[in-house]
N, C-alpha and C positions, 0 to 999 in steps of 0.2 A: 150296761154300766160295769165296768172292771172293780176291783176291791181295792181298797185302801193299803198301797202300799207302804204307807208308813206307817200303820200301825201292824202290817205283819213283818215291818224292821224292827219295830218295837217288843212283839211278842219272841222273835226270833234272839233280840240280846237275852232276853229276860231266860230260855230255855236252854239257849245254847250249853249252858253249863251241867243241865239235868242228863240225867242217862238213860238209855233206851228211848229218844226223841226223834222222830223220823218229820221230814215235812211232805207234805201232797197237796197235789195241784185235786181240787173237787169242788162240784155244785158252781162253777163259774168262781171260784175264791181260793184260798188259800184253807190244810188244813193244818194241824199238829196230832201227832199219834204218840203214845205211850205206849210201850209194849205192843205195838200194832191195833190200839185204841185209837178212836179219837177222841180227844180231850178239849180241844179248841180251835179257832180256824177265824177265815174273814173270811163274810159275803158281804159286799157292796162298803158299805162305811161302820157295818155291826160286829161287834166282837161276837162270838159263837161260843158257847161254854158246856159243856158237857157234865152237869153237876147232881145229875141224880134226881128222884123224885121229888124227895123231902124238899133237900137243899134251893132244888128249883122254882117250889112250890112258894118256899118264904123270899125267894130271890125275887120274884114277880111283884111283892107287894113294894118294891122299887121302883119310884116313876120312870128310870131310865130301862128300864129293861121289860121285856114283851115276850111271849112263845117265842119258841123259833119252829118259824114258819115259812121254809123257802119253796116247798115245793106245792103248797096247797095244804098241807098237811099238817099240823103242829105236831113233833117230835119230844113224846114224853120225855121228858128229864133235861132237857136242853132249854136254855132262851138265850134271846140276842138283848145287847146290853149297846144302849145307843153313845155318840161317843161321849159325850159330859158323865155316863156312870164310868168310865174306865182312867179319867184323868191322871195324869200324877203315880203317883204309888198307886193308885187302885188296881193298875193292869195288875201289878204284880201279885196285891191279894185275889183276884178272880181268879189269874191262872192257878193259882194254889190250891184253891178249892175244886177247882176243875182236877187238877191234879189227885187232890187226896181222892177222891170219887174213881178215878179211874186207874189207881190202882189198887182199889180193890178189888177190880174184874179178873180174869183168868189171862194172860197174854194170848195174843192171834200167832 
């Protein structure tokens, strides 16, 4: 199954404007990088967010949203937010918080 390419139209209006934004092709989906981060991305129809332990921790007690788990694995700090959590305005607060998370990493 390929990803959802409207919602990585979607993610792609919302960042265009941000700086230091790179996109990459990974995992069969789309990603977004930050400073050579990645902060977000599509696999299959799940937004992908990059938001930290804590953040992720309390993001979970959201019935749209799940680990993210694409390769067998679940990937600390990350879950996938299915599409009824990202409606509307919501992409744009996800990606923000995905955002504030990664940059306070170190740039690649």
């Amino acid at each position: 199954m390929s990803y959802s390419e409207s919602l990585d139209n979607r993610i792609s209006e919302i960042v265009t404007t941000w700086e230091n934004i790179t996109r990459r092709k990974m995992f069969g989906g789309i990603c977004y990088l930050l400073n050579g981060n990645m902060f977000s991305g599509v696999y299959k129809d799940y937004l992908i967010l990059r938001l930290g332990e804590k953040e992720a921790s309390a993001a979970l007690e959201l019935p749209p949203v799940r680990p993210c788990d694409i390769t067998g694995r679940p990937m600390k700090g990350w879950v996938m937010v299915e599409e009824r959590g990202f409606a509307g305005p919501k992409l744009t607060e996800w990606l923000q918080k995905a955002r504030l998370f990664v940059e306070t990493l170190p740039a690649k």
